[in-house]
MARNU-32033 format. One line per 10 residues: number of its first residue (from 1); for each residue x, y, z of N, C-alpha, C. Coordinates in steps of 0.05 Angstrom, whole numbers. Example, Ala and Ser with C-alpha at 12.3 -4.5 7.8 and 13.67 -1.06 7.14 Angstrom:
BEGIN
1	264 -114 156 246 -90 156 264 -66 156  257 -45 142 273 -21 143 258 1 157 $
// end
This chain:
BEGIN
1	-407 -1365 -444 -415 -1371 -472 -399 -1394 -483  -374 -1397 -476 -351 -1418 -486 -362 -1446 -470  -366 -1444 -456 -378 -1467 -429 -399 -1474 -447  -423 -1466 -447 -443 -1477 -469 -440 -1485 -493  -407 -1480 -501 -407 -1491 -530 -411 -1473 -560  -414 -1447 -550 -418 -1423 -569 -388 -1419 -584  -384 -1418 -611 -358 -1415 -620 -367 -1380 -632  -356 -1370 -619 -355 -1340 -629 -312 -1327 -634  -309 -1311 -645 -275 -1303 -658 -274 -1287 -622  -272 -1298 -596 -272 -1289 -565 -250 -1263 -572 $
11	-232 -1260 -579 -213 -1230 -581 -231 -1212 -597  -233 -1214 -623 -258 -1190 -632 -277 -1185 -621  -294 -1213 -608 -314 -1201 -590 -310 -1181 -569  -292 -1187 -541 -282 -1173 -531 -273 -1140 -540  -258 -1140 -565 -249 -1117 -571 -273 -1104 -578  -295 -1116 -592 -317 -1105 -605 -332 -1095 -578  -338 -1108 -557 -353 -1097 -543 -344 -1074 -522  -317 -1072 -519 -301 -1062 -502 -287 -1038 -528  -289 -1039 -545 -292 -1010 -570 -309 -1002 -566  -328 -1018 -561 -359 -1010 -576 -362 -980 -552 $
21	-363 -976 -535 -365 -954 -512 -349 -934 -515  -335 -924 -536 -313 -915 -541 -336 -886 -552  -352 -883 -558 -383 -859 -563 -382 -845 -553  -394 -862 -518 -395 -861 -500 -378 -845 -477  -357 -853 -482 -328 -839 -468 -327 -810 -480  -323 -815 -500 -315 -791 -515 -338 -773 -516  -353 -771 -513 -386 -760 -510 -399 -739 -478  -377 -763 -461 -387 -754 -429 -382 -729 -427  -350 -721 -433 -349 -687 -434 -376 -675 -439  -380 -671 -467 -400 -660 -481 -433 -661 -457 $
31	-436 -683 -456 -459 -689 -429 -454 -667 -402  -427 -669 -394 -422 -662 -370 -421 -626 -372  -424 -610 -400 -418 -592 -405 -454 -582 -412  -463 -598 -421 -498 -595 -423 -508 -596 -399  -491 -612 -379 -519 -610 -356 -501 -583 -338  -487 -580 -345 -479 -549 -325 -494 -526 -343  -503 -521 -374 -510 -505 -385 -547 -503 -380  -553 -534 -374 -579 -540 -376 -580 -561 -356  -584 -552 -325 -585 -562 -303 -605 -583 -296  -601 -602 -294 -630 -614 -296 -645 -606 -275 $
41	-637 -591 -251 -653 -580 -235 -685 -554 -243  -671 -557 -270 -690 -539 -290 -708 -554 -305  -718 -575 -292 -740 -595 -316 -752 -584 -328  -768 -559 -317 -786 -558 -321 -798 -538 -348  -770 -528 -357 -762 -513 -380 -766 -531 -402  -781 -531 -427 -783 -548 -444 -756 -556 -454  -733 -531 -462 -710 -530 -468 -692 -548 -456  -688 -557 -429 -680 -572 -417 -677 -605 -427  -711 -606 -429 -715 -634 -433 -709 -646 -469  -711 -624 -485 -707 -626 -514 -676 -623 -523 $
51	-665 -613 -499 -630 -609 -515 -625 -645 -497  -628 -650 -472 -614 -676 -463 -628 -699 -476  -650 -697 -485 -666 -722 -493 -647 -730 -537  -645 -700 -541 -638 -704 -575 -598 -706 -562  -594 -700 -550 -560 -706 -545 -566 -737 -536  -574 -747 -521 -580 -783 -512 -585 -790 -534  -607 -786 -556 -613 -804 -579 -591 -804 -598  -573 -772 -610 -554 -768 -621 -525 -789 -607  -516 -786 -581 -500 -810 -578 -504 -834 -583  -537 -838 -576 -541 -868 -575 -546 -876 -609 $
61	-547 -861 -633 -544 -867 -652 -509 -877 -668  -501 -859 -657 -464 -846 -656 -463 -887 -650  -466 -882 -629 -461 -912 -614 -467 -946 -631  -495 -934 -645 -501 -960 -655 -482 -964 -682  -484 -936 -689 -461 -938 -718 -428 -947 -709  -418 -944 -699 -397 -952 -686 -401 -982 -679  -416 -991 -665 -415 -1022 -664 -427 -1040 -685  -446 -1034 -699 -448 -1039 -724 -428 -1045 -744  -404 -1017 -748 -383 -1015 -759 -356 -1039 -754  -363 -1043 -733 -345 -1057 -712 -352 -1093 -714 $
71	-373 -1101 -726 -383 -1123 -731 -383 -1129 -754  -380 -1104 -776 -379 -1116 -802 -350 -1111 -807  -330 -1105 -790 -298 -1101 -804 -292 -1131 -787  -303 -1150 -754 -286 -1169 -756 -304 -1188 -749  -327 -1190 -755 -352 -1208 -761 -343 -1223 -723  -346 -1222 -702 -329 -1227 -672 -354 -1243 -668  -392 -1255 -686 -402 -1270 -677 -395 -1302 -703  -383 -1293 -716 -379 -1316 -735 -395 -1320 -747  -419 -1301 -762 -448 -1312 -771 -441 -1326 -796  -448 -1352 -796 -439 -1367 -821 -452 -1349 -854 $
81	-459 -1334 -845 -480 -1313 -873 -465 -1289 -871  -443 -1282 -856 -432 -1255 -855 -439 -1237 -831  -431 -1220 -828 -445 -1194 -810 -469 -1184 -823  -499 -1172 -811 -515 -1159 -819 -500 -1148 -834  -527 -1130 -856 -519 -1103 -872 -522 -1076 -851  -511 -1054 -856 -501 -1038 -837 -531 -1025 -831  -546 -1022 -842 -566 -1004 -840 -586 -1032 -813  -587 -1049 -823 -603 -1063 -813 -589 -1073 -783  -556 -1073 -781 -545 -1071 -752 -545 -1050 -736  -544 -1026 -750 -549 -998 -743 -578 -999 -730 $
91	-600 -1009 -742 -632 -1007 -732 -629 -1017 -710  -622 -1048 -706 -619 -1063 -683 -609 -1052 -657  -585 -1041 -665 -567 -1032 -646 -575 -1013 -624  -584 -990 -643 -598 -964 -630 -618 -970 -628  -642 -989 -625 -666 -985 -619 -673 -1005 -594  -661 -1032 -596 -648 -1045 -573 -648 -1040 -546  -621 -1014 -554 -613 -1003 -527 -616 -972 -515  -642 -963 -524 -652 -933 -521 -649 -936 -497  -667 -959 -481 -673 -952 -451 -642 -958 -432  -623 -972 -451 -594 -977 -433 -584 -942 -440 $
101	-596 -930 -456 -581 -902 -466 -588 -880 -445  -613 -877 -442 -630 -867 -426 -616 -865 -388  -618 -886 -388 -599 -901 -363 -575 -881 -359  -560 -888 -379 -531 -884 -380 -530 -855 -383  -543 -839 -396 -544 -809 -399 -546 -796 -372  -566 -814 -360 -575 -794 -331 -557 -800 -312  -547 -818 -316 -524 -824 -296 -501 -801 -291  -497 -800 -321 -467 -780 -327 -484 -752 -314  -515 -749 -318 -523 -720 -304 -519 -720 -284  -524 -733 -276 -519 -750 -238 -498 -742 -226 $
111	-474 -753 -241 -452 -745 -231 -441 -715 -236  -449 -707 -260 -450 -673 -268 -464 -660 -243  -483 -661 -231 -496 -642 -219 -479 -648 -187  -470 -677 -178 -454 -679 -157 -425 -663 -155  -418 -664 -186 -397 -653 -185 -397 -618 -181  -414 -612 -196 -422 -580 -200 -424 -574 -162  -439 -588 -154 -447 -581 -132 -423 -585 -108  -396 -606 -108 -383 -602 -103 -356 -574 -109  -358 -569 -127 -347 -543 -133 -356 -520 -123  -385 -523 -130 -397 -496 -120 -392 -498 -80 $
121	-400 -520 -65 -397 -528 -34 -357 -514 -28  -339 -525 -54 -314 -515 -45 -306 -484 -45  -321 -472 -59 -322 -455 -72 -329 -426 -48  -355 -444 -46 -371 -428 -15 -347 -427 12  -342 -457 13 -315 -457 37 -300 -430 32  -288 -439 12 -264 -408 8 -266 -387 14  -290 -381 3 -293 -355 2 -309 -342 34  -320 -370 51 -323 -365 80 -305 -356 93  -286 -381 86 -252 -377 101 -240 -351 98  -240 -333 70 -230 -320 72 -242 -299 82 $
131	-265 -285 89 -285 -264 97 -283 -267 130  -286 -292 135 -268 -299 168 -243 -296 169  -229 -292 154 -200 -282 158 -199 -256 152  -211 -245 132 -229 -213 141 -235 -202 165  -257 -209 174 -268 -202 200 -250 -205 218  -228 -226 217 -219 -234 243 -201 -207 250  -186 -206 226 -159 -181 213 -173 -158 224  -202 -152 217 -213 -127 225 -215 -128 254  -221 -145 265 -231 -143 293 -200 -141 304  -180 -157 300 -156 -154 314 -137 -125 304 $
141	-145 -120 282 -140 -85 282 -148 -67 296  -180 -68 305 -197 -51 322 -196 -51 343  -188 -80 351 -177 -80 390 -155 -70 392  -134 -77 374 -106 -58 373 -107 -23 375  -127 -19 359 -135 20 355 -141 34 374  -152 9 389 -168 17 412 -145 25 440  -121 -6 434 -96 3 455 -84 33 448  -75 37 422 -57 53 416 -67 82 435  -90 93 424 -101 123 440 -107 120 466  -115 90 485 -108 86 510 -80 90 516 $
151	-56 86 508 -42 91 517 -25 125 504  -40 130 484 -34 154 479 -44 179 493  -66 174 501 -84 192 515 -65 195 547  -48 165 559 -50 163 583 -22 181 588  -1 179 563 19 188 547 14 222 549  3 236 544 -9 264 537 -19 275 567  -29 257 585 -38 271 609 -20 269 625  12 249 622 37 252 636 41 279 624  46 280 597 62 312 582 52 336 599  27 334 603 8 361 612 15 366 642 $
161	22 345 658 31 339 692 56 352 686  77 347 666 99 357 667 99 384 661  84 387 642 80 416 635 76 434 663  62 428 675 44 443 697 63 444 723  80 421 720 102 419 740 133 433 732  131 452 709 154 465 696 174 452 701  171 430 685 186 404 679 190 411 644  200 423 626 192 435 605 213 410 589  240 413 593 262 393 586 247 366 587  233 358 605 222 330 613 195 329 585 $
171	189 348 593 161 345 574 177 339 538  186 352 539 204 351 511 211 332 497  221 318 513 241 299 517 214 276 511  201 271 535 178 248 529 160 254 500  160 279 497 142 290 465 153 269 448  184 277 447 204 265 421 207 236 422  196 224 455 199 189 450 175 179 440  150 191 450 119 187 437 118 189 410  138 207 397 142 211 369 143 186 349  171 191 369 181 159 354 173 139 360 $
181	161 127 375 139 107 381 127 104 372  105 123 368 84 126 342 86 120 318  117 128 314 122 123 288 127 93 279  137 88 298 148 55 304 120 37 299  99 48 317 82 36 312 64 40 280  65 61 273 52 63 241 59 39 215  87 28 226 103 23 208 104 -8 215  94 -12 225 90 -37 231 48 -41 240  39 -30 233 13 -37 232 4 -50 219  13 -66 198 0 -82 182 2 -122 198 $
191	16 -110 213 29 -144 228 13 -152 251  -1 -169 257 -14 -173 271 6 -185 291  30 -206 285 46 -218 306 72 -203 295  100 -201 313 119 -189 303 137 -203 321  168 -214 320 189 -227 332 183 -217 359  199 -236 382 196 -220 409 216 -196 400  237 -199 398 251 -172 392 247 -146 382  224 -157 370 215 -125 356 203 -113 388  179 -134 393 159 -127 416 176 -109 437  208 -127 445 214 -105 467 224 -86 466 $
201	237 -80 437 239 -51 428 219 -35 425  194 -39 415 172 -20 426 167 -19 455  177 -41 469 171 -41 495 187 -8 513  208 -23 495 230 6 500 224 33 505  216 36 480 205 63 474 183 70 495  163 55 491 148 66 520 154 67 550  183 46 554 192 56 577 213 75 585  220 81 554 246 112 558 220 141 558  196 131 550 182 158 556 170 164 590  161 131 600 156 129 627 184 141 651 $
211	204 136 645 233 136 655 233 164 661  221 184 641 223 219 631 207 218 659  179 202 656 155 210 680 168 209 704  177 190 715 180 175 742 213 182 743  232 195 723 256 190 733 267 170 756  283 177 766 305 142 788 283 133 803  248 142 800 231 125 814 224 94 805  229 90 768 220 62 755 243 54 757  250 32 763 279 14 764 265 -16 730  282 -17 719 276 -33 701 293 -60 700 $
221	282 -82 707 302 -117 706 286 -131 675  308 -139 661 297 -150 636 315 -184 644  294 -205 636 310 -232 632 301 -242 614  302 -241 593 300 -253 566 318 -272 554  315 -291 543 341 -314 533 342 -302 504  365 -299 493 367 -286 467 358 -310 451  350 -340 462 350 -351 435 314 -348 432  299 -339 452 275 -332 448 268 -303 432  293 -287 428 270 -265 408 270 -261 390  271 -291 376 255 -298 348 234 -304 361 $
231	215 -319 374 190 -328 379 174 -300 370  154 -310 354 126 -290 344 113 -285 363  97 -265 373 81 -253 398 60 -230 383  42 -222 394 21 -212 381 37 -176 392  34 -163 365 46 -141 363 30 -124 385  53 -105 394 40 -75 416 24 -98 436  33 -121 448 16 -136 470 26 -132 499  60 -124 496 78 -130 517 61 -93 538  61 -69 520 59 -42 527 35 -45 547  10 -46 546 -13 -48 558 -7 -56 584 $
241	8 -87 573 9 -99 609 28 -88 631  54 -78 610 72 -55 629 55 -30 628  43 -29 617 22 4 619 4 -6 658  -4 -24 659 -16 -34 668 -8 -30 705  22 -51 699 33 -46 725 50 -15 731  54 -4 713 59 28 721 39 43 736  15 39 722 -11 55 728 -20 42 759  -22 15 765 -34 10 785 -15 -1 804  8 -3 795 40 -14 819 56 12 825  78 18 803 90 41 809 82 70 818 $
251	57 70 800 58 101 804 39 108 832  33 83 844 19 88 875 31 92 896  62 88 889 86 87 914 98 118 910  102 123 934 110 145 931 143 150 927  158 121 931 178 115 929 183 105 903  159 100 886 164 85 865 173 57 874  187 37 842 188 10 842 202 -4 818  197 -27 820 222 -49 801 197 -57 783  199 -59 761 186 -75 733 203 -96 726  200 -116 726 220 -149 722 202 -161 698 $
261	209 -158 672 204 -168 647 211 -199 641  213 -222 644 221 -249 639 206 -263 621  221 -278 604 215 -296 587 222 -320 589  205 -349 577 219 -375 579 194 -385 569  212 -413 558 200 -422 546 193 -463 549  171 -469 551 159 -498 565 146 -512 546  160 -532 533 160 -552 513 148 -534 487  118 -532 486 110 -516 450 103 -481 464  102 -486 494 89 -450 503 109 -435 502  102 -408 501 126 -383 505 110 -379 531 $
271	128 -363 545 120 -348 576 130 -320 573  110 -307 575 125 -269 592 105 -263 607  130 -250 631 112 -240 654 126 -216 655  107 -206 670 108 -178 685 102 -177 715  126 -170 723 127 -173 759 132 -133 761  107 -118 782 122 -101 798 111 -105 820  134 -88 834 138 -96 867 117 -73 877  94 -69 864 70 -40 878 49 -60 902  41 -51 906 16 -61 924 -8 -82 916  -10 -98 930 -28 -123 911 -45 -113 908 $
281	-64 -133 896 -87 -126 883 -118 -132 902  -129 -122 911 -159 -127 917 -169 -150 922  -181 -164 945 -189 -188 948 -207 -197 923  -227 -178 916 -253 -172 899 -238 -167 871  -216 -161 867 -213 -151 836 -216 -166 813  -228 -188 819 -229 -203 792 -251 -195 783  -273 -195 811 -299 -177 799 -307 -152 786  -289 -131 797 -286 -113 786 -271 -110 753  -277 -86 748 -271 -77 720 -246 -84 714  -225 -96 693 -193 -97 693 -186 -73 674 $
291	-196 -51 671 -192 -24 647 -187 -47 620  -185 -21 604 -179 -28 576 -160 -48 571  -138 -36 578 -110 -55 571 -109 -79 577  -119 -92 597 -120 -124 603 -134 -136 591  -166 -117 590 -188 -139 564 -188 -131 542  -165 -124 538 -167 -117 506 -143 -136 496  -123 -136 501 -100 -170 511 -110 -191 510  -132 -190 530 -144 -227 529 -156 -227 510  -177 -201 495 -190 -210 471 -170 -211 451  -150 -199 448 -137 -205 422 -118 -227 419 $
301	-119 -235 451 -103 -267 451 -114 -284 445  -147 -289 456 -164 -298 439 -182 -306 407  -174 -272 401 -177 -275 368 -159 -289 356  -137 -292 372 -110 -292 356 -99 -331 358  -106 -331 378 -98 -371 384 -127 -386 390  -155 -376 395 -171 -389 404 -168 -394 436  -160 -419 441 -163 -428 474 -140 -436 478  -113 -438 457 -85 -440 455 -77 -418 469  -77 -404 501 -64 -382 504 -77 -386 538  -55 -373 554 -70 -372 577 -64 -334 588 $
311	-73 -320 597 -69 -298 616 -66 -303 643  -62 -294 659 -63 -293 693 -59 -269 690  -63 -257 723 -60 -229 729 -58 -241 765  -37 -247 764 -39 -250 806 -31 -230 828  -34 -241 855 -16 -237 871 2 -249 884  24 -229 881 57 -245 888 69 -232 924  82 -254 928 88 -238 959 95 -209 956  110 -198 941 119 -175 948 111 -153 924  90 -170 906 75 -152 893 48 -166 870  60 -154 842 32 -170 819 41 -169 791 $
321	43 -196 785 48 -205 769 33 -215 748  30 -215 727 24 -218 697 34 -233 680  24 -247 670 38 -270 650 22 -284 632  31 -284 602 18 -289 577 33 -309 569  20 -338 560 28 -361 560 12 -360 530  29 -363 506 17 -369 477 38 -396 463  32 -401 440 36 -420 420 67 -408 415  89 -427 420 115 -418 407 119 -419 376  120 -403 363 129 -402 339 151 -384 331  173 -403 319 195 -373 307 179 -354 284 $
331	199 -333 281 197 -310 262 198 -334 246 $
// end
């Protein structure tokens, strides 16, 4: 406009036109609060179209009075006659720019309904995430429920062998460690992972009740690095797999056998194995069934890291070995 030679007051102009939107600003709330009350996804409601069409004309009046106002306090075109009279800049103003109003209204809906709809999309996330962290909690509680009376049941039919073998002291004795086991375990049910340390103290307990079974037949080797039992491990995981090699190593020898517990740890993995020195395992046994306690381990190592975790179950020269490879994390 200066390039062509137009002498206009260029700072009032500027301020005038860059005020002038000032309606507008202050207005968008109000817009952005109508189209969540009155969705435009609802056209088809007369109500819809009569509250956004009289709020657009109501700003766009708001608007013309304000720049109108704004022309007669610093006259920013220099009209050698003055600024219009207000009524007659007011007509101009607002009737001008209905269809720039029009424009500009649906825009701010535009972005109201993107926004709405982003809230509601975050909203949905959440509350997925959390109902999957539901389910997951439930499912890794129910595979756990499922160990506990496997090994309680297996627990109760040693008591009854002792019984029957007027072993009465022995029976007693394993009653009062199942006790406290049980109890051990109640009290910690709410944990899905627990320090290694905790783990081999429950580990304990189920092998001072085994010890009652097998007296000087279970020999027990522990190698654990003390700076590993902080590392987290999935609670009651270690019992099953020593449930495991009792049931299908030791207790097939008539001499009995050694259980070798080891831990270590390889750059982000934890390692525990379970070595006993019983009789290997079956050319075929992968095919066959692995009982409860082993697929109930891999599924909850699975619920629990995804594809972060490895199992084995081998054969070792002088027996079979077990070993759970997860995500190192301290307590």
């Amino acid at each position: 406009m200066r390039s062509e030679g137009m002498h206009h007051a260029w700072v009032h102009l500027f301020f005038t036109i860059l005020l002038g939107w000032l309606p507008w600003a202050l207005a968008t709330p109000v817009v952005l609060d109508l189209g969540r009350r009155y969705p435009p996804a609802e056209w088809k409601r007369p109500a819809t179209w009569a509250v956004h069409l009289s709020a657009c004309a109501a700003i766009g009046a708001l608007y013309g009075a304000w720049r109108a106002l704004l022309q007669i306090l610093w006259n920013p075109w220099l009209n050698p006659g003055g600024p219009k009279p207000f009524l007659a800049d007011w007509s101009s103003q607002f009737f001008s720019g209905l269809l720039a109003y029009l424009i500009l209204y649906s825009t701010i809906l535009a972005f109201s309904v993107m926004l709405e709809s982003r809230e509601r999309l975050a909203q949905q996330q959440t509350e997925a995430a959390r109902l999957s962290e539901q389910l997951s909690r439930a499912q890794l509680s129910a595979l756990r429920r499922q160990i506990e009376p496997h090994f309680l049941f297996n627990t109760l039919n040693a008591i009854a062998g002792l019984i029957r073998d007027h072993r009465n002291d022995a029976a007693i004795s394993m009653i009062a460690g199942l006790s406290d086991f049980l109890r051990r375990v109640l009290e910690e049910s709410n944990r899905q992972e627990v320090p290694l340390a905790e783990e081999m103290d429950f580990l304990q307990k189920y092998l001072d009740i085994q010890k009652v079974r097998f007296a000087d037949r279970l020999a027990l080797r522990v190698d654990v690095p003390e700076e590993l039992l902080v590392a987290q491990v999935p609670s009651l995981i270690l019992q099953p797999m020593v449930e495991n090699a009792v049931k299908h190593g030791i207790a097939k020898r008539a001499q009995g056998g050694t259980i070798r517990i080891r831990a270590s740890r390889l750059d982000t993995m934890l390692t525990v194995s379970i070595f006993n020195d019983g009789p290997n395992l079956p050319l075929d046994w992968e095919k066959s069934r692995t009982g409860i306690g082993i697929s109930n381990v891999r599924t909850r190592l699975q619920r629990l890291y995804g594809d972060a975790f490895d199992l084995r179950l081998e054969n070792q020269d002088s027996g079979v070995e077990v070993s759970m490879s997860v995500p190192f994390r301290e307590a």
